[in-house]
VOKOL-773083 format. One record per residue: x, y, z of N, C-alpha, C in turn. Coordinates in steps of 0.05 Angstrom, whole numbers, plus 5000, padded with zeros to 4 digits. Example, Ala and Ser with C-alpha at 12.3 -4.5 7.8 and 13.67 -1.06 7.14 Angstrom:
526448865156524649105156526449345156;525749555142527349795143525850015157;
END
This chain:
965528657957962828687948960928717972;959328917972957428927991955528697989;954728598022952828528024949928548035;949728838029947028948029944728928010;942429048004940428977999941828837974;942628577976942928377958940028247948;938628137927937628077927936427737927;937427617947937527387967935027337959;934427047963931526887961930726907989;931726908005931326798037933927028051;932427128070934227248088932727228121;935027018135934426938162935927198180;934427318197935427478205934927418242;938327528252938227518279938527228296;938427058280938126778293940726728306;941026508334942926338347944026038322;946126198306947025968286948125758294;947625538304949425288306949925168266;952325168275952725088241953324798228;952924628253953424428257956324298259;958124448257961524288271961024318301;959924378318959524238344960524508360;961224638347961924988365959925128375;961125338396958725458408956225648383;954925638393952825858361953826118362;954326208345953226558339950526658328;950726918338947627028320948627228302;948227128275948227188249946227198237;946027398214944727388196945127078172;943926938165943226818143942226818108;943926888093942826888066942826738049;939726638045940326388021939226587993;941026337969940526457943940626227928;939526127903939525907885940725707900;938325637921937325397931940925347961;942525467957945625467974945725767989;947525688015947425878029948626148019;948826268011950126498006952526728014;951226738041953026908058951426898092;954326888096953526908132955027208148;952827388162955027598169952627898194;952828038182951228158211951128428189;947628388201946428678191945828728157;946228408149945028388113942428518113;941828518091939828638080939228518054;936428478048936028368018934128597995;932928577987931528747964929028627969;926428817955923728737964923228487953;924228347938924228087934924727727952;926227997972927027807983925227648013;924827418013922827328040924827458064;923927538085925327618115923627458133;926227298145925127118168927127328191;924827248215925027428232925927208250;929527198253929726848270930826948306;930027188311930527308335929627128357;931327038380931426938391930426598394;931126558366930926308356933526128354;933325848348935525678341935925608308;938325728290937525588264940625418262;939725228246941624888246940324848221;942824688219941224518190940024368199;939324228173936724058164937223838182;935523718194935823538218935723198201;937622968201938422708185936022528206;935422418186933722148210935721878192;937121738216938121538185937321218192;934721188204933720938210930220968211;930020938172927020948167926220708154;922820748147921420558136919720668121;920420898099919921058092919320988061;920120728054921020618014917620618010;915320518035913120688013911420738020;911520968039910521178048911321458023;913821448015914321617997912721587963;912621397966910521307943907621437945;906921507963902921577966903821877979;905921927993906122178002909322268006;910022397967912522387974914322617993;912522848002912723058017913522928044;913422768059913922578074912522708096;910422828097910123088119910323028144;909722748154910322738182913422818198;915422808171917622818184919023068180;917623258153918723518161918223698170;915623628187914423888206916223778226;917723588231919023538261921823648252;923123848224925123928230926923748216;925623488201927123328186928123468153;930223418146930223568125931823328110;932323028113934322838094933222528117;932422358103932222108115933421868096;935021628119936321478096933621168101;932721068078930420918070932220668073;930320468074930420218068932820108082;933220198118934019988127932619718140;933719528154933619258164932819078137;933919108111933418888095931018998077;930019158081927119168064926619438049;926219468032926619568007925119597988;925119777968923019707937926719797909;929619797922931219837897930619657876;928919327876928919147847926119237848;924119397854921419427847919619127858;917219107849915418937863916218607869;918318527848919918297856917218147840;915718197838913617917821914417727800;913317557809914417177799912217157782;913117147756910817097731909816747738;911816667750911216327749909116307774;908116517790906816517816905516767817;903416867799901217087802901617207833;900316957849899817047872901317227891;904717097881906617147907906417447900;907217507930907317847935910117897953;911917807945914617917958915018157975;914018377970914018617978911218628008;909518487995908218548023908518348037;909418038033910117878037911917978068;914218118053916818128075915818448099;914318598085913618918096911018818123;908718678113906818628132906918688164;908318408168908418308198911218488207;913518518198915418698209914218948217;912119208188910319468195908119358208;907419138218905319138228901819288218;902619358192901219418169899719268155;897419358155894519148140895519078108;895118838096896318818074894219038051;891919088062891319318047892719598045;893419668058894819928060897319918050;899019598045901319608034900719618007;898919397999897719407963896819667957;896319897979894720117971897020267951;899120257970902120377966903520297948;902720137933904220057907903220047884;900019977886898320007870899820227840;899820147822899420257793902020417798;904520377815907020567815909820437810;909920147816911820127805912519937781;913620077763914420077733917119997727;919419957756922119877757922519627766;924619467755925919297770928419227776;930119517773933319547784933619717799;935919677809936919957831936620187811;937620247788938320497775935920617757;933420487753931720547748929720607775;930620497801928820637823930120857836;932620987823933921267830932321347818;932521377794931221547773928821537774;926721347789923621407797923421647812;924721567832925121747862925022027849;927022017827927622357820924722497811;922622307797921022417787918322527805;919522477832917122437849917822807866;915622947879915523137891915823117920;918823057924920522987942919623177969;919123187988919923388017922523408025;923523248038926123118044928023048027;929323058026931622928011930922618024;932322438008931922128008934221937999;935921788022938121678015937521388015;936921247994935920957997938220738003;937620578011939820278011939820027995;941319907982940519687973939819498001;937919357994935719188024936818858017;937918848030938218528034936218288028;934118298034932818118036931318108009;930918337998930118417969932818317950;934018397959936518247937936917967938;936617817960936417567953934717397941;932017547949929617507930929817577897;930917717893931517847860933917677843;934817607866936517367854936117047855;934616907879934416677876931316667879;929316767887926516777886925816667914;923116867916922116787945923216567963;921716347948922416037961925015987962;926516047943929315907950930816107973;929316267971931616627985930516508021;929616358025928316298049928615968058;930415848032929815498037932615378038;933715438017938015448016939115678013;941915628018943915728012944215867980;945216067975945116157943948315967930;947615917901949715737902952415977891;954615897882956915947877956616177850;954816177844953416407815952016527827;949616537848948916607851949716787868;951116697884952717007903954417177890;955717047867957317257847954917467841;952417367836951217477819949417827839;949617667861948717847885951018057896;954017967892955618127891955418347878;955018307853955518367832953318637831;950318537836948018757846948919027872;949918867884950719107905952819267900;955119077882957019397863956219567842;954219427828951919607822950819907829;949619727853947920007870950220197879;952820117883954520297893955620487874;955920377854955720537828954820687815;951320627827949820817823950121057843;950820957868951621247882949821157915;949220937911946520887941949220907968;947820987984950020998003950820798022;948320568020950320348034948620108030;948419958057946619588042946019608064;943019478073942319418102941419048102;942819058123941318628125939918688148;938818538163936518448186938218118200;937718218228938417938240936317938267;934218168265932718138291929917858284;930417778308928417488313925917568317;925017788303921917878308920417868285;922117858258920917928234920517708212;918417738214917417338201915517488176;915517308154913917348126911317328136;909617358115906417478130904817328113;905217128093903117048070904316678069;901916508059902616228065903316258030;906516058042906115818060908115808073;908916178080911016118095910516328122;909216318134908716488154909816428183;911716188173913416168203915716228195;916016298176919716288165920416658168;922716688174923516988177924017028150;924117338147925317478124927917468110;928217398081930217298073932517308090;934117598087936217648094937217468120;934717358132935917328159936516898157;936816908132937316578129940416618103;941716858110944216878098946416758119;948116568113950916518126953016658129;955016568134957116788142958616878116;958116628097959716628072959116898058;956316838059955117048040955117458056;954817378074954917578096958317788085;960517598086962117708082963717768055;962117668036961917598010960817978003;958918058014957318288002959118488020;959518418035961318638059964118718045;965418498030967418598016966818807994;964718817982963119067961963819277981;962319207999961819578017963719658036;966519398035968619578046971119698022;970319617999971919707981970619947969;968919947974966820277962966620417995;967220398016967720528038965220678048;963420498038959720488045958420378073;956320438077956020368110954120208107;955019988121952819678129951119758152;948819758151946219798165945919408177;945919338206945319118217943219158239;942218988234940018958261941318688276;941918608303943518358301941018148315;942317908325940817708324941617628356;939417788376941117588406941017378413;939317218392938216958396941116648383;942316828378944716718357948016878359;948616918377950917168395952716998378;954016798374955216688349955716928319;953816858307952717008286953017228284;952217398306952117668309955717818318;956817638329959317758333960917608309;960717488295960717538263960217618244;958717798255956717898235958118228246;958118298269959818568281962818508271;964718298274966518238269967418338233;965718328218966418538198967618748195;966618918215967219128214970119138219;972519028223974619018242977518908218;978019188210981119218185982818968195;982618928214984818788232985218508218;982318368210981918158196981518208170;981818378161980518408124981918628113;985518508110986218668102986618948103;986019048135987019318132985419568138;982619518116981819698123978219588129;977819778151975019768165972719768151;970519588154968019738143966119898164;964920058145962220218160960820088168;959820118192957819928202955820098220;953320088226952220108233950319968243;949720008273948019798280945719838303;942019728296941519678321941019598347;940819598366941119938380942419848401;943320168409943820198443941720268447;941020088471938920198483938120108519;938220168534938120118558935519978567;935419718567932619498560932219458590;929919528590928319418619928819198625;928518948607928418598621931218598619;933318758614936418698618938118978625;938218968651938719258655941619388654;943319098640945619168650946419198621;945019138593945819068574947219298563;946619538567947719808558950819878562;951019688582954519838586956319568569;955319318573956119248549957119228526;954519278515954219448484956619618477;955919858501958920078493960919968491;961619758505964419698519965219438488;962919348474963819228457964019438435;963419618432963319798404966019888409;966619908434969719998434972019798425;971619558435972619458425974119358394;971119378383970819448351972719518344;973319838357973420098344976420138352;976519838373980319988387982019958365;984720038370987320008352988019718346;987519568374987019218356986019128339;983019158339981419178313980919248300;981619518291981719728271978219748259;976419738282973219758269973320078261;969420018247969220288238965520298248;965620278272963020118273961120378308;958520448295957220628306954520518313;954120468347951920378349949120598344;946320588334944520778339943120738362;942520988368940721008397939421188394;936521088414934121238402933821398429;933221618419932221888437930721938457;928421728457926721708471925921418490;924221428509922921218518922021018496;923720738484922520608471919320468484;916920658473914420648489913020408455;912820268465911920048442908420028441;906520098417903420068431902719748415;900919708420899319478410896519428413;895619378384892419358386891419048388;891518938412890218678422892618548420;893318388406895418268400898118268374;896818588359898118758341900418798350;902818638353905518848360907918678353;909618738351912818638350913218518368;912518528395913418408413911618148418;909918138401908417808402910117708383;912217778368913117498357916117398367;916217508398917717318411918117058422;915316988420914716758429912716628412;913316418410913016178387909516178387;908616038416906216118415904316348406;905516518418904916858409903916908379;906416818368907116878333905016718314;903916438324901016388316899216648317;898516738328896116968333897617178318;899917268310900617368299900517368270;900817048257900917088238898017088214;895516978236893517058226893717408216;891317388192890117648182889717878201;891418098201889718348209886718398218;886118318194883018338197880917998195;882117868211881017588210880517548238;878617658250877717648277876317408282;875417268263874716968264876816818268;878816728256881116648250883016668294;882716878295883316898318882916768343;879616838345877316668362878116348352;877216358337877815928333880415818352;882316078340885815988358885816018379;884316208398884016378426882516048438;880615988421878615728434879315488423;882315418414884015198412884515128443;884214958461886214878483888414698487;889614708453891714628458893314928458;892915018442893815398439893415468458;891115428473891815678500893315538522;893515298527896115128537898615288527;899315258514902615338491902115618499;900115778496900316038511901116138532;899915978557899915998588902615958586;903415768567906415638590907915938589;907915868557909616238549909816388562;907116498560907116708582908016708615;907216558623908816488658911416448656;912716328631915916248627916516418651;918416318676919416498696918416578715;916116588710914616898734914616638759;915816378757914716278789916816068795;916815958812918115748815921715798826;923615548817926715628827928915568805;928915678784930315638757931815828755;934815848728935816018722933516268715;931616088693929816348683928316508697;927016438722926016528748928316828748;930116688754932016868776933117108747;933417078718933717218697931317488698;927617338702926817478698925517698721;926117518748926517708772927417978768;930517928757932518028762932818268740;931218298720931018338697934318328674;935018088665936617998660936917778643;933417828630933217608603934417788576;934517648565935117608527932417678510;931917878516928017988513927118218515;925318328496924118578507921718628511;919918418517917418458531917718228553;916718378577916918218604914418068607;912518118595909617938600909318048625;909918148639909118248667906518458658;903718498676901618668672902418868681;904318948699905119118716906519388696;907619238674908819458664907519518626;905419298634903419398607900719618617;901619828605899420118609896620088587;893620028593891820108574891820488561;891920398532891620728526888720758517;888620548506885020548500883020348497;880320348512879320078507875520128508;874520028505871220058512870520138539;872219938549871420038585874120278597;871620508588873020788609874320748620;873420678647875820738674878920568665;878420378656881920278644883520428628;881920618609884320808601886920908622;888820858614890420918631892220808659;891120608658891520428676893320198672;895820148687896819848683895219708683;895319448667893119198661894019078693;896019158701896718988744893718998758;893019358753891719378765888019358765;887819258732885919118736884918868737;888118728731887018408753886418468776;887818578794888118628819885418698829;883218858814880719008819878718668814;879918478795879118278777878618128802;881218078808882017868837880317928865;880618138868877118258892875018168892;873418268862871918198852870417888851;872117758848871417358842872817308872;873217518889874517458922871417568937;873117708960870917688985870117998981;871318108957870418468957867318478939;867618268923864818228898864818488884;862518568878861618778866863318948869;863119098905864819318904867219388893;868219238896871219248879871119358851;869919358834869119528803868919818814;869520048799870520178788867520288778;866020098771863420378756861720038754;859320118741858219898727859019878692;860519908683862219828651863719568662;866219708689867519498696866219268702;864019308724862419058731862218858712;860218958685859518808671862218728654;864318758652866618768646867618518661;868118548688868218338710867518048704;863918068707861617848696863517778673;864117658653865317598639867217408635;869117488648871417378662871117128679;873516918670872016558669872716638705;871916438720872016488747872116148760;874316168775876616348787878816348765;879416678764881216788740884416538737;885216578768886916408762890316468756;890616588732893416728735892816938719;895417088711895017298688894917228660;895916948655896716828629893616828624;891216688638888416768637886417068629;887917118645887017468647887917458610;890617558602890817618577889017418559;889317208560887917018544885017158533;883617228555880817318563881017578544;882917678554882918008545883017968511;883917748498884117828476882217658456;880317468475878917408462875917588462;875517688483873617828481873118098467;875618228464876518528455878218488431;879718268425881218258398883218508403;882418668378884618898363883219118383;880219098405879819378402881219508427;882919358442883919488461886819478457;888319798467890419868455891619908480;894219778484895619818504898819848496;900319968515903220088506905319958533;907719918520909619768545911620028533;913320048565916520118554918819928564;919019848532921319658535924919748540;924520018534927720028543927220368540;929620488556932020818560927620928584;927720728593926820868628927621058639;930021058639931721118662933421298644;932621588654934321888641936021858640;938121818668940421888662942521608637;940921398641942821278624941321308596;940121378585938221438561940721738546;941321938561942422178558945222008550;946621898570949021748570949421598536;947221378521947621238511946821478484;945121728490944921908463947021988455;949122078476952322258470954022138480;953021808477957021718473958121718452;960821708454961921778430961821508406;961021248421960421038404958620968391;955621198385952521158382952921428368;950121428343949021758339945621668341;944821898348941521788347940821648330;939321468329937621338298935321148311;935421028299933520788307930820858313;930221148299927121258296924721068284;925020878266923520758256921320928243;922321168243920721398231919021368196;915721328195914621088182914120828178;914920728200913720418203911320478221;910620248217908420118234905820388232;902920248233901620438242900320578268;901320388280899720398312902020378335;903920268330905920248354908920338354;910520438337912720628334912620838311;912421058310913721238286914321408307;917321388314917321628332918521888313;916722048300917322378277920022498310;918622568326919922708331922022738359;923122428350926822308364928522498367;928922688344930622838334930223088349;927223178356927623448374927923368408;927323068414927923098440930622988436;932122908423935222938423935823298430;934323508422935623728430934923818455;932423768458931023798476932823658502;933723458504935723348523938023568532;939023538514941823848507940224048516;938124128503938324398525937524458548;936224208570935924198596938024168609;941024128592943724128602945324388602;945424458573947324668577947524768534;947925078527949225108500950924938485;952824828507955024628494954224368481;952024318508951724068494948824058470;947524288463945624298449947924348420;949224498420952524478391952924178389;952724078416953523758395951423658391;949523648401946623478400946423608359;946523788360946323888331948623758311;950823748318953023608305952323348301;951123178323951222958318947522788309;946423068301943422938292944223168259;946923318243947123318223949023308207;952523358216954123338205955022978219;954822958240956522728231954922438218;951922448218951422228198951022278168;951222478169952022598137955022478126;957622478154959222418146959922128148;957821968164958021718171957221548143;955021628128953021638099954921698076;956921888078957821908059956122198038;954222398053952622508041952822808044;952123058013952723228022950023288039;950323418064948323538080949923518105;948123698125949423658155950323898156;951424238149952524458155951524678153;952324888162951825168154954225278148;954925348119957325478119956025618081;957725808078957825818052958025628028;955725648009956725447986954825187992;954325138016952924868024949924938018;947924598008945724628012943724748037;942724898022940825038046938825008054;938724728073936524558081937324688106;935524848125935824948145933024958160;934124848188931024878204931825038230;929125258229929225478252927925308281;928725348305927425268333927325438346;924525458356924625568382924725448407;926525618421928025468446925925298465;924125648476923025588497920825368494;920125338469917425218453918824818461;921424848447922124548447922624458484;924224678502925224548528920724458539;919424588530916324528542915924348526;915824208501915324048488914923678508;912723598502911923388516911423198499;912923018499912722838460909622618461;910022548487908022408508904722568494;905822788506902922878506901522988471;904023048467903223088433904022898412;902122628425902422318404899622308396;899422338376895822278372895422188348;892521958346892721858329890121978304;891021958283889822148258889421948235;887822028223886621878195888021958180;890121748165892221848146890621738121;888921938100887321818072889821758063;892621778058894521508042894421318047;893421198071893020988082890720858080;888621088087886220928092885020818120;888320928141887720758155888521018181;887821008211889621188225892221108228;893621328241896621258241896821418272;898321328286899121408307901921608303;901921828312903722018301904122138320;906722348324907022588339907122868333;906323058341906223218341908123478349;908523628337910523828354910324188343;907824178334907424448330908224588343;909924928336910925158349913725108358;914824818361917824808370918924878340;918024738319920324778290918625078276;920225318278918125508273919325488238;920725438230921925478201923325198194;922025048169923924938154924324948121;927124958120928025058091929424818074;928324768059930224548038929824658012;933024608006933824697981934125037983;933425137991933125437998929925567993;928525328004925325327991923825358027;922225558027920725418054918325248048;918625108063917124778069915424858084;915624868109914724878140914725188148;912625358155912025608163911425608196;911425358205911125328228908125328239;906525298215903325158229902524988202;903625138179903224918151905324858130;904424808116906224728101904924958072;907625008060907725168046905825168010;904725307994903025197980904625047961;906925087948908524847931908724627953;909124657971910224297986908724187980;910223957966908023647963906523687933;907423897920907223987888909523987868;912024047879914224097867915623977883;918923877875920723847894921223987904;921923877927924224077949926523897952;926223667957928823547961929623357943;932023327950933323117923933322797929;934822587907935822387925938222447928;939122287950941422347956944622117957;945522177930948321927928950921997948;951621877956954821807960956522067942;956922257957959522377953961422367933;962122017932963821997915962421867887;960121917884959421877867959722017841;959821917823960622137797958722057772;957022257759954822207743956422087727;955121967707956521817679957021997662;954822097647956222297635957822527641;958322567658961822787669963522667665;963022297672965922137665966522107637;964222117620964722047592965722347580;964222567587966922777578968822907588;969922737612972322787627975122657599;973022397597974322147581974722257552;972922427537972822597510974422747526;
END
């Protein structure tokens, strides 16, 4: 049969095809038709019906996987997901580290008040509890896994959307707030939690995510010191739900716990046939990541995933690693990395917007005692911890050092941009023998004046900084992958696939949209070869890790396809195109990235989305993308007339 002026919905013409099995590209013609690729071949032709993309000297790949989001309700106010498919995203998997909407709002008739959902979302997204109530407001009408598939379906999808059953939500759905955070679930009650997650597997969800990171604490009294359910589960129960998802051959999403290396290599120790009968579970975990205050931790990591993964232990276990400079921001004392420290996590767990509430705590001196110590922990003296944090070789990812905290924005000009080092240092002149001159302008001066005198240490300096400025000064650390060459190393080992985008959390200090193009962007300051796997391994193999159809270019397959241009992505500066925008779903700005002109085409379903400056007039009207089950999933009714 000829394949000339066929009359094709889409005909990509001339493009560099990476098809995602990890081979070198060809340039082929592309033909999609009812929503699947059609035909691949040279010199097609379609009928005047048909769209002609002109993909000459372009890159086309499929639809690019993000599979570490925070996306369960962001999709709710904006199900087009747009931040993530102008970056080339075309499938994200939702609701890992424990948190979730599969039982819906979780509300306790015996407790109006409690708010489970914003309860556990708050202080982890670092999200105003207005903007979370905004997002749920008058939407959800479910309270099972299989009635929040079937929401999802009704919604005008961008992306495809692979949800998880969330840990910390399921324990809540089963024993309630208070108890999911106070005991143990008893001997029914874990059956009964079992029992939920063969459920969701049933329904087709592709895997379960728990939480074990020591940063993520509930946000509403009377429990605002206690962490998020999941992370007060035992081993019993731990391996209790892990037998579900190694008998359905589903992938466990972990965040682990360094504070508890016990736990955590129990908690990795799952994964490993060797002990459980045979065969391995999926595991997934974060991250690799090459951490500034521990510089050695990265080779580690590998060297234990191998282990996992050797013929001794028969694992099945893939660490994620993130693409970029983990560049962390924070507005005053807004961030993840204040609830490392006990002191810290007071100021944390006040209100967003309770700038009173703050001040009273800032002008506690027993609090700013408990602060100081914190903060100096190390920086002086002749201790192990001294010589840990010299050395950078703590159990931590903020150093408290000023040296490596950057201002991005504040009232006083001249500090934009500046390590906070170097305006103690201007501080220290100043209340010294330089006085005046030492400032920088008269802002600083009067900036200076201010400042208690003699400053004294830095634990002061911050103290100062956040009582006088609160939320309005915004500063950014990089806590970990500094350093290129081991950043490149930990993206393409064979023990890691990119993830750990966090792509939709937080509003001010991580959504990195666009992880996924400097994963290519890496590859192609190397070489073709390695831009074929960079593509392999950001779509066929967590497609295959998921259990999901997506990830290829071949005949027959969905035709979620995104066009690149080369020269557009190797110039691409992720740095320079981060800016922050008034998101009206929110209400609120959102710090975002940008990457206009690198993704010139994206296609889901065989629909264009992305034209490469907008978005197309159905996007964000109609679906484009689906949810997305487990492979081996099988609708009910096919089984019931397989069974007739």
């Amino acid at each position: 049969m000829s394949l000339r002026n066929r009359q094709w919905d889409i005909l990509i013409k001339g493009a560099l095809v990476f098809d995602g099995q990890g081979g070198l590209p060809k340039t082929l013609d592309v033909a999609v038709s009812n929503g699947q690729i059609a035909a691949l071949g040279f010199e097609l032709s379609g009928s005047e019906q048909t769209v002609i993309l002109d993909g000459t000297g372009k890159w086309l790949m499929p639809g690019l996987l993000d599979i570490h989001t925070h996306l369960d309700l962001e999709v709710e106010v904006d199900p087009g997901l747009t931040e993530c498919v102008r970056h080339g995203t075309t499938s994200v998997v939702m609701s890992n580290c424990s948190l979730g909407m599969a039982y819906g709002s979780l509300a306790n008739p015996d407790n109006p008040d409690e708010n489970p959902i914003v309860d556990c979302f708050a202080r982890v997204e670092n999200m105003p509890k207005s903007v979370l109530e905004s997002c749920l407001k008058g939407v959800v009408d479910w309270d099972n896994s299989a009635d929040y598939l079937a929401h999802l379906e009704t919604l005008p999808l961008g992306p495809n959307v692979a949800p998880m059953i969330p840990h910390s939500m399921l324990r809540i759905k089963v024993m309630g707030l208070e108890n999911s955070i106070s005991r143990e679930p008893t001997e029914s009650e874990l059956e009964t939690m079992a029992a939920l997650v063969e459920k969701g597997m049933q329904e087709g969800y592709v895997g379960f995510s728990t939480d074990g990171l020591p940063l993520h604490y509930l946000a509403n009294d009377p429990h605002r010191n206690e962490k998020i359910p999941a992370q007060h589960a035992k081993f019993k129960e731990l391996r209790t739900l892990g037998k579900v998802l190694r008998a359905y051959d589903r992938v466990w999403q972990v965040t682990p716990d360094p504070e508890d290396m016990l736990k955590t290599l129990g908690l990795f120790g799952l994964t490993c046939g060797r002990f459980f009968g045979g065969k391995p579970l999926r595991m997934t975990a974060t991250a690799a990541m090459d951490l500034s205050c521990n510089r050695r931790a990265e080779g580690g990591l590998l060297k234990f995933s191998q282990l996992l993964n050797s013929r001794l232990l028969n694992g099945d276990f893939t660490f994620q690693a993130l693409s970029v400079p983990f560049k962390v921001f924070a507005d005053g004392v807004s961030t993840p990395l204040m609830e490392e420290k006990e002191a810290f996590r007071e100021l944390m767990a006040i209100e967003l917007d309770d700038i009173e509430g703050r001040q009273k705590k800032l002008d506690d001196p027993g609090f700013r005692e408990r602060f100081r110590e914190q903060w100096l922990a190390g920086k002086s003296g002749y201790s192990l911890e001294r010589f840990r944090h010299k050395y950078r070789m703590e159990s931590t990812t903020f150093s408290r050092e000023l040296s490596d905290m950057v201002m991005d924005n504040c009232p006083i000009e001249p500090w934009i941009g500046q390590p906070l080092s170097q305006i103690y240092h201007r501080l220290q002149q100043y209340q010294g023998a330089a006085g005046d001159a030492a400032a920088l302008n008269e802002d600083e001066l009067k900036a200076f004046e201010l400042f208690p005198s003699p400053i004294g240490d830095d634990a002061n300096f911050m103290l100062h900084m956040l009582r006088e400025y609160d939320r309005k000064f915004r500063w950014y650390v990089i806590t970990a992958n500094e350093r290129p060459e081991i950043l490149k190393k930990l993206v393409f080992h064979p023990e890691t696939l990119p993830g750990f985008n966090d792509s939709g959390a937080h509003l001010t200090n991580m959504a990195y949209f666009d992880a996924n193009l400097m994963t290519l962007k890496m590859a192609a300051e190397d070489s073709i070869e390695l831009v074929a796997q960079a593509v392999k391994r950001l779509t066929k193999d967590p497609a295959e890790l998921f259990g999901i159809d997506a990830g290829l270019i071949e005949c027959g397959a969905i035709a979620d396809l995104v066009l690149i241009d080369p020269d557009a992505l190797k110039a691409h500066d992720s740095d320079a195109n981060m800016v922050n925008i008034e998101r009206e779903i929110f209400q609120n700005p959102q710090l975002v990235n940008r990457s206009d002109g690198v993704v010139d085409k994206v296609v889901i379903a065989g629909k264009l989305a992305w034209d490469g400056k907008q978005y197309t007039e159905q996007f964000g009207q109609q679906a484009f993308g689906r949810v997305l089950r487990h492979k081996d999933w099988v609708e009910p009714s096919v089984v019931s007339e397989n069974v007739a």
